[in-house]
VMD Tcl script that builds the backbone (N, CA, C; Angstrom):
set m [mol new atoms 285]
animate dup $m
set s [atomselect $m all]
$s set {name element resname resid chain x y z} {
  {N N UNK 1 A -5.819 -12.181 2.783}
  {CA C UNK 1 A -5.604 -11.316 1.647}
  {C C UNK 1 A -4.210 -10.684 1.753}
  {N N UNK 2 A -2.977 -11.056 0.546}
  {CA C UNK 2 A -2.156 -9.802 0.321}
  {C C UNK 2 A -2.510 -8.287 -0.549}
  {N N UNK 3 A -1.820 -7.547 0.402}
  {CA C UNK 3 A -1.887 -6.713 -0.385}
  {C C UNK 3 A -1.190 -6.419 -1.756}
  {N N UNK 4 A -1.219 -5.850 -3.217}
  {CA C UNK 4 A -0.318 -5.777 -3.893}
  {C C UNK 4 A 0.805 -4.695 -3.464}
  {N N UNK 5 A 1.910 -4.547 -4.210}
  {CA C UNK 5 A 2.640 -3.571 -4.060}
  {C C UNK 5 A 3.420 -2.695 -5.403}
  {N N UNK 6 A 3.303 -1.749 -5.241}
  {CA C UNK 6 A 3.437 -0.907 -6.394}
  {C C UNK 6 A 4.855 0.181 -6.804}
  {N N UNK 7 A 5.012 0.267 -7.510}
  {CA C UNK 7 A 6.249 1.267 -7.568}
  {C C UNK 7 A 5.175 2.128 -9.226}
  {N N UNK 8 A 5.701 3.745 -8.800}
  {CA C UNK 8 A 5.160 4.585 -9.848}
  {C C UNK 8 A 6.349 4.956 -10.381}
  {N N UNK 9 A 7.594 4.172 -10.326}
  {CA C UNK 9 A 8.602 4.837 -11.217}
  {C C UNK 9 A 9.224 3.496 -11.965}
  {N N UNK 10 A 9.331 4.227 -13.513}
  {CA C UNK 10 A 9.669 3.241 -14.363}
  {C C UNK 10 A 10.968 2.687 -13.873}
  {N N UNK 11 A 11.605 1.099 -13.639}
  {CA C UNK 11 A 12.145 0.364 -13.661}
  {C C UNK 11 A 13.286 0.667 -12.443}
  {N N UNK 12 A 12.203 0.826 -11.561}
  {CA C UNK 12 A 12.664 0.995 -9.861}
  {C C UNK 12 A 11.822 -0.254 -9.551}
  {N N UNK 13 A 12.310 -1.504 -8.788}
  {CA C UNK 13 A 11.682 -2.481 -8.767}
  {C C UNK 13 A 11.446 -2.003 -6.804}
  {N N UNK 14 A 11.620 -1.285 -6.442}
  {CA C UNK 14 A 11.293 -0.881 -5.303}
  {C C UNK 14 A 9.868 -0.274 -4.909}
  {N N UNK 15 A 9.436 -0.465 -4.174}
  {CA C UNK 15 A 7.555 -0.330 -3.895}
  {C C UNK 15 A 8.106 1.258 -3.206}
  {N N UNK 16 A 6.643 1.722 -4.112}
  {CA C UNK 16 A 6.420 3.272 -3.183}
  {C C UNK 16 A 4.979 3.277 -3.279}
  {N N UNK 17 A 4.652 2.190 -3.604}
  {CA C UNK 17 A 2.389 2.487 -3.121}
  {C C UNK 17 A 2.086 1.220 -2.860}
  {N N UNK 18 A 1.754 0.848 -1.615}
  {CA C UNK 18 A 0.766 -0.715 -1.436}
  {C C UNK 18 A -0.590 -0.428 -1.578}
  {N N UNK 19 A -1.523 -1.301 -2.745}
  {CA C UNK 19 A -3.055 -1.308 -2.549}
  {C C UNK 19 A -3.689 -1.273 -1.278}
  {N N UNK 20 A -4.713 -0.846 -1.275}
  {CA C UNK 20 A -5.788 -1.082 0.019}
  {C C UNK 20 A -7.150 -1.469 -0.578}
  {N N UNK 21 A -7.084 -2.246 -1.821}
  {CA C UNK 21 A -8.274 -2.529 -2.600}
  {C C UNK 21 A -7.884 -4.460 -2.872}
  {N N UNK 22 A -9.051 -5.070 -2.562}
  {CA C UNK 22 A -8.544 -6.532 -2.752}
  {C C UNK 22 A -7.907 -6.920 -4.186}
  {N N UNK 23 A -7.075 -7.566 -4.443}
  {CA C UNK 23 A -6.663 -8.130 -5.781}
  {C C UNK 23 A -7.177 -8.457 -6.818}
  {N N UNK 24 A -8.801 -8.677 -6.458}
  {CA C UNK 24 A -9.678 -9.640 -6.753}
  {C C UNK 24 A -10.680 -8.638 -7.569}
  {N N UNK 25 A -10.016 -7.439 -7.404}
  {CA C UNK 25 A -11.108 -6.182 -7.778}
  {C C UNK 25 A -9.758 -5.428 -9.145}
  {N N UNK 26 A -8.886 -6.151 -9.633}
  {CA C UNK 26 A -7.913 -5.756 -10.693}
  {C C UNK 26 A -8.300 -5.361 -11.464}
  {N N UNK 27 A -9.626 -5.914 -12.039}
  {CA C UNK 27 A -10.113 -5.593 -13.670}
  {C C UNK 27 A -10.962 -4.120 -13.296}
  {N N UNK 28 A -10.642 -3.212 -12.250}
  {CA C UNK 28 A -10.931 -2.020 -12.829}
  {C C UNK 28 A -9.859 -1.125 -12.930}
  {N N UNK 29 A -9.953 0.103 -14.112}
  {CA C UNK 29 A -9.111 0.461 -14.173}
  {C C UNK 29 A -8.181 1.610 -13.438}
  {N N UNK 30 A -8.730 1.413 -11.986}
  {CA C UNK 30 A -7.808 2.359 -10.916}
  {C C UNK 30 A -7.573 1.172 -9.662}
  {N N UNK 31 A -6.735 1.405 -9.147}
  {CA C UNK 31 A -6.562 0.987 -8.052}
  {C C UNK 31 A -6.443 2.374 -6.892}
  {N N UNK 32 A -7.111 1.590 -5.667}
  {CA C UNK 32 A -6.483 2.837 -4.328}
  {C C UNK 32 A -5.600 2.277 -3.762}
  {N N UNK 33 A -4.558 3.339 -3.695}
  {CA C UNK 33 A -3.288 2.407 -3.016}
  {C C UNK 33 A -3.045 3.731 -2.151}
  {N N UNK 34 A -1.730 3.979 -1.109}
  {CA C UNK 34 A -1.750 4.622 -0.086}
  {C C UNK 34 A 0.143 4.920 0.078}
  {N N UNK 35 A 1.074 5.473 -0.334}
  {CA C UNK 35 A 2.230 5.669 -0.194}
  {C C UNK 35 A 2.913 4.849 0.672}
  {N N UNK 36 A 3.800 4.181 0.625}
  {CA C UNK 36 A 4.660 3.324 1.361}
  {C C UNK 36 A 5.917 4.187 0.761}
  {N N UNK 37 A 6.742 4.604 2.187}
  {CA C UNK 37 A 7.708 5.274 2.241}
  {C C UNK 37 A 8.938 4.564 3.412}
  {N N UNK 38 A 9.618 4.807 3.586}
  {CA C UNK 38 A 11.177 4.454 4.363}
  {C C UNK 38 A 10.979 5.952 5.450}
  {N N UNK 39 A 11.116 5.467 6.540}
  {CA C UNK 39 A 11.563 6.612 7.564}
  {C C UNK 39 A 10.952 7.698 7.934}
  {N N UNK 40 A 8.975 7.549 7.362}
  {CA C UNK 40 A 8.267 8.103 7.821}
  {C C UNK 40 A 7.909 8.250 9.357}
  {N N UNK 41 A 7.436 9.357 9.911}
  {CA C UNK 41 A 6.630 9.100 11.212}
  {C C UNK 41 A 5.654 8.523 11.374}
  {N N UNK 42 A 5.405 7.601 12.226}
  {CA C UNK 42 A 4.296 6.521 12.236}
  {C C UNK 42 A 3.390 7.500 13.520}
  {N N UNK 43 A 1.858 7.324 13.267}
  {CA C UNK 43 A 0.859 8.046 13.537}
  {C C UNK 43 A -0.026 6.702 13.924}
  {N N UNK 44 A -1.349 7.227 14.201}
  {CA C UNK 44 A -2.315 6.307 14.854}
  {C C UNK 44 A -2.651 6.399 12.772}
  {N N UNK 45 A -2.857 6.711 12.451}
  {CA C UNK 45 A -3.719 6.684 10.917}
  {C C UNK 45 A -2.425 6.001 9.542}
  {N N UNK 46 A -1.528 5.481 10.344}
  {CA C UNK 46 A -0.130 5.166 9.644}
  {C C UNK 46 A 0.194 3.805 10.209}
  {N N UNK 47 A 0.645 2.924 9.032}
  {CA C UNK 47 A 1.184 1.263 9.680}
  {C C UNK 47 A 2.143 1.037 9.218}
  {N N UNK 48 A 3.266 0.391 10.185}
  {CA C UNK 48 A 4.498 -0.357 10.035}
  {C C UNK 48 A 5.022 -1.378 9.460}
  {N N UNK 49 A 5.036 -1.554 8.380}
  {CA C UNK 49 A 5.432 -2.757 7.657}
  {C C UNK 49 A 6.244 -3.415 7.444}
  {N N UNK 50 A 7.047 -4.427 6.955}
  {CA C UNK 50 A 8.032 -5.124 6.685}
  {C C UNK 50 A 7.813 -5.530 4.942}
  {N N UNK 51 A 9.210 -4.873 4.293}
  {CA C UNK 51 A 8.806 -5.574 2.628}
  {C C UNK 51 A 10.651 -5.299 2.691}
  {N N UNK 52 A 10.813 -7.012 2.001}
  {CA C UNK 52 A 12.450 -7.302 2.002}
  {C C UNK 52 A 13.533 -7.078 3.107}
  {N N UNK 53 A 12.680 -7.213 4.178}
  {CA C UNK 53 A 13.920 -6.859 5.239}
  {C C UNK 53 A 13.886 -5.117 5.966}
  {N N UNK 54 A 13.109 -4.540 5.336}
  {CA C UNK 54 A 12.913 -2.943 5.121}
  {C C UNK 54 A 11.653 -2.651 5.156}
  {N N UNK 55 A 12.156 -1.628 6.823}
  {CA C UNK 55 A 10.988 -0.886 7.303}
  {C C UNK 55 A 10.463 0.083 6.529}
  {N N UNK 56 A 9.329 -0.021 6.806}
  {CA C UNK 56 A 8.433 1.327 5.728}
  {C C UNK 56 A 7.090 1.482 6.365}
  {N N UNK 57 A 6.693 2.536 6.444}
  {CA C UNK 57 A 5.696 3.254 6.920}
  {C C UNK 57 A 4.328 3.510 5.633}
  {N N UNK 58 A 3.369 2.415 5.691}
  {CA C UNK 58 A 2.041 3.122 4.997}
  {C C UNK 58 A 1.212 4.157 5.647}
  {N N UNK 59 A 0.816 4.969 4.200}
  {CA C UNK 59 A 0.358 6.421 5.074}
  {C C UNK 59 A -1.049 6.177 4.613}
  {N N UNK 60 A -1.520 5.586 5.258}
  {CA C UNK 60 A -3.139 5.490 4.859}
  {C C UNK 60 A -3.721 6.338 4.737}
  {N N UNK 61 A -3.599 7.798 5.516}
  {CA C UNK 61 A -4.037 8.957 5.247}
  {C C UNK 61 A -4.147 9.674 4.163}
  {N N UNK 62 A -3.400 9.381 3.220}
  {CA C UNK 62 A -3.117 9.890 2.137}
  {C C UNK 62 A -3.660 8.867 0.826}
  {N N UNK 63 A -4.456 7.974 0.880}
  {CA C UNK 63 A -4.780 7.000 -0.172}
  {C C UNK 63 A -5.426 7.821 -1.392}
  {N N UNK 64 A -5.643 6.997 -2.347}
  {CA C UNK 64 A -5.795 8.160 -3.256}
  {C C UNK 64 A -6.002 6.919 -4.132}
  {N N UNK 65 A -6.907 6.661 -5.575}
  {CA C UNK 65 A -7.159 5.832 -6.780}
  {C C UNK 65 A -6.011 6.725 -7.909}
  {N N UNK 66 A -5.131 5.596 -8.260}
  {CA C UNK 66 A -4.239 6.062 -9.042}
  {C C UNK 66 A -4.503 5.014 -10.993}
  {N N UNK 67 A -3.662 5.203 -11.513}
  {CA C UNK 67 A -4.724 4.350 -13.095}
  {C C UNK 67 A -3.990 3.343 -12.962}
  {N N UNK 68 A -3.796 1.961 -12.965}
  {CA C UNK 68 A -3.123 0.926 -13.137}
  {C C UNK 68 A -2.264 1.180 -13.975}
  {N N UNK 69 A -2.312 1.565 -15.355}
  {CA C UNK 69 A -1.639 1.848 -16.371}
  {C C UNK 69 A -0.025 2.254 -16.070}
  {N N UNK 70 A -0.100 3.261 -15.677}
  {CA C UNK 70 A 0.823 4.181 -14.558}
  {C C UNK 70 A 2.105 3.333 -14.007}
  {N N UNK 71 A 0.784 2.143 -12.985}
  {CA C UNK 71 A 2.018 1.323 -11.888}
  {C C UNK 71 A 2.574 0.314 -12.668}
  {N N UNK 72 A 3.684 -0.439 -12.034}
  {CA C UNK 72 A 4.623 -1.743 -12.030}
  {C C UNK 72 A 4.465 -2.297 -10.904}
  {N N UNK 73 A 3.715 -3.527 -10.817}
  {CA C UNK 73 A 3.783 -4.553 -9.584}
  {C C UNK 73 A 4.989 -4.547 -9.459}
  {N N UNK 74 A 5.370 -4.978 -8.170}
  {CA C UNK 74 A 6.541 -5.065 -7.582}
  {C C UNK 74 A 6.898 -6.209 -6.440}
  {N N UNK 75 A 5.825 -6.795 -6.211}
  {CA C UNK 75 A 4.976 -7.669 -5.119}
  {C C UNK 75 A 3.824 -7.523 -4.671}
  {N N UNK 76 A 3.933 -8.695 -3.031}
  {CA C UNK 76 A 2.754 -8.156 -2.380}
  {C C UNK 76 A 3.421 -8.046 -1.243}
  {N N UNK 77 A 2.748 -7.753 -0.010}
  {CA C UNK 77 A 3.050 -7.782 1.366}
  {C C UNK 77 A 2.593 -9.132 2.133}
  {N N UNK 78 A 2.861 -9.143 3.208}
  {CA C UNK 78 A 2.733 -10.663 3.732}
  {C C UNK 78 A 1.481 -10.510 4.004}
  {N N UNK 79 A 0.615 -11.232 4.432}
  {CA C UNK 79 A -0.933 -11.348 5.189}
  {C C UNK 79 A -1.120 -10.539 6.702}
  {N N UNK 80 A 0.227 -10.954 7.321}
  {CA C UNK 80 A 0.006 -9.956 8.761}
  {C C UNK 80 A 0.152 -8.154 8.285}
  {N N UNK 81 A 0.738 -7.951 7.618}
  {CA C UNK 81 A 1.160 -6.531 7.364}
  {C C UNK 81 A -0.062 -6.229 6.163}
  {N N UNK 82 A -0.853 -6.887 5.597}
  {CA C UNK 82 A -1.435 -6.575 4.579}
  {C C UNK 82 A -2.860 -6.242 5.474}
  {N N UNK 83 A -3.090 -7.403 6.914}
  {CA C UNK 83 A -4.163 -6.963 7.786}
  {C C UNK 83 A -3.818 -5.602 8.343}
  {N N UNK 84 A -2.709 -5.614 9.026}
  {CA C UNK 84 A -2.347 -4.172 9.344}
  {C C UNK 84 A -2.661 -3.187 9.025}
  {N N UNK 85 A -2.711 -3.168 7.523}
  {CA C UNK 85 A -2.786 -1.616 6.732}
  {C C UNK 85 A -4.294 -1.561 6.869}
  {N N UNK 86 A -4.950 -2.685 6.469}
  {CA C UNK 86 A -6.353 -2.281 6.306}
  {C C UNK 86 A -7.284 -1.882 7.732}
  {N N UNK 87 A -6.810 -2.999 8.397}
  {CA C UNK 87 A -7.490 -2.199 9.854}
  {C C UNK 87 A -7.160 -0.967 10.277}
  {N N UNK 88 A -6.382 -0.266 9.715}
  {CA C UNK 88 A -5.963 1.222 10.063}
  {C C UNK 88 A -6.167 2.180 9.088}
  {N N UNK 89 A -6.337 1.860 8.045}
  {CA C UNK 89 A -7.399 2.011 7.010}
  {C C UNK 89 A -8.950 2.022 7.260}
  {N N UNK 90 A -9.665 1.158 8.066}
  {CA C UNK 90 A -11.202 0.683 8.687}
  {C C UNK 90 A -10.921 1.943 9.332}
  {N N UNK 91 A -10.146 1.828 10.379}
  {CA C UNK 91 A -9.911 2.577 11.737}
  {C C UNK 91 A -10.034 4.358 11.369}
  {N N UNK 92 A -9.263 4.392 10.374}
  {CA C UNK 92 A -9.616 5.939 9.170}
  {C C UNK 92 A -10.973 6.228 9.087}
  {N N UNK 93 A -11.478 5.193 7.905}
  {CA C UNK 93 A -12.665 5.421 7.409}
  {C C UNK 93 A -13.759 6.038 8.441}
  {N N UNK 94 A -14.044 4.923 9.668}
  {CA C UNK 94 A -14.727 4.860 11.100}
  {C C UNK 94 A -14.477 6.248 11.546}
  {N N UNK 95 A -13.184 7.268 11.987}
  {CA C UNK 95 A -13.337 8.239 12.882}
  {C C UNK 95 A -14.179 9.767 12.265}
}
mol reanalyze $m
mol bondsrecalc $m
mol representation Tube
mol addrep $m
């Protein structure tokens, strides 16, 4: 599974939210996605990603259902970084 990737600002083709909800679940009308930021502190509840060459920190801690409407795809993330988020995401949910 990739994850998607999101930007909440009009015609910034740059991601600031990756999903943590499968793709496959689109036709409702929220997605949960989780802030992807540049130069965050990485935490046990936080994962390291790679999107274009550029490090970025998902804050899983902070996920939240936002309206599709809202976002602009922007991509996805690769499969290793898309497992990443979610097992630390599981790893959330679990403590």
């Amino acid at each position: 599974m990739k994850l998607e990737l999101f930007s909440s600002k009009k015609g910034i083709a740059r991601p600031n939210l990756v999903a943590i909800q499968a793709a496959d679940l689109d036709m409702l009308p929220t997605v949960l996605v989780c802030p992807l930021l540049p130069d965050e502190i990485l935490s046990a509840v936080r994962a390291q990603v790679m999107v274009d060459g550029r490090e970025y920190i998902a804050l899983c801690d902070l996920a939240r259902p936002v309206n599709r409407r809202i976002l602009v795809k922007v991509g996805e993330l690769s499969e290793a970084d898309s497992q990443r988020i979610m097992q630390t995401f599981r790893l959330l949910l679990a403590g």
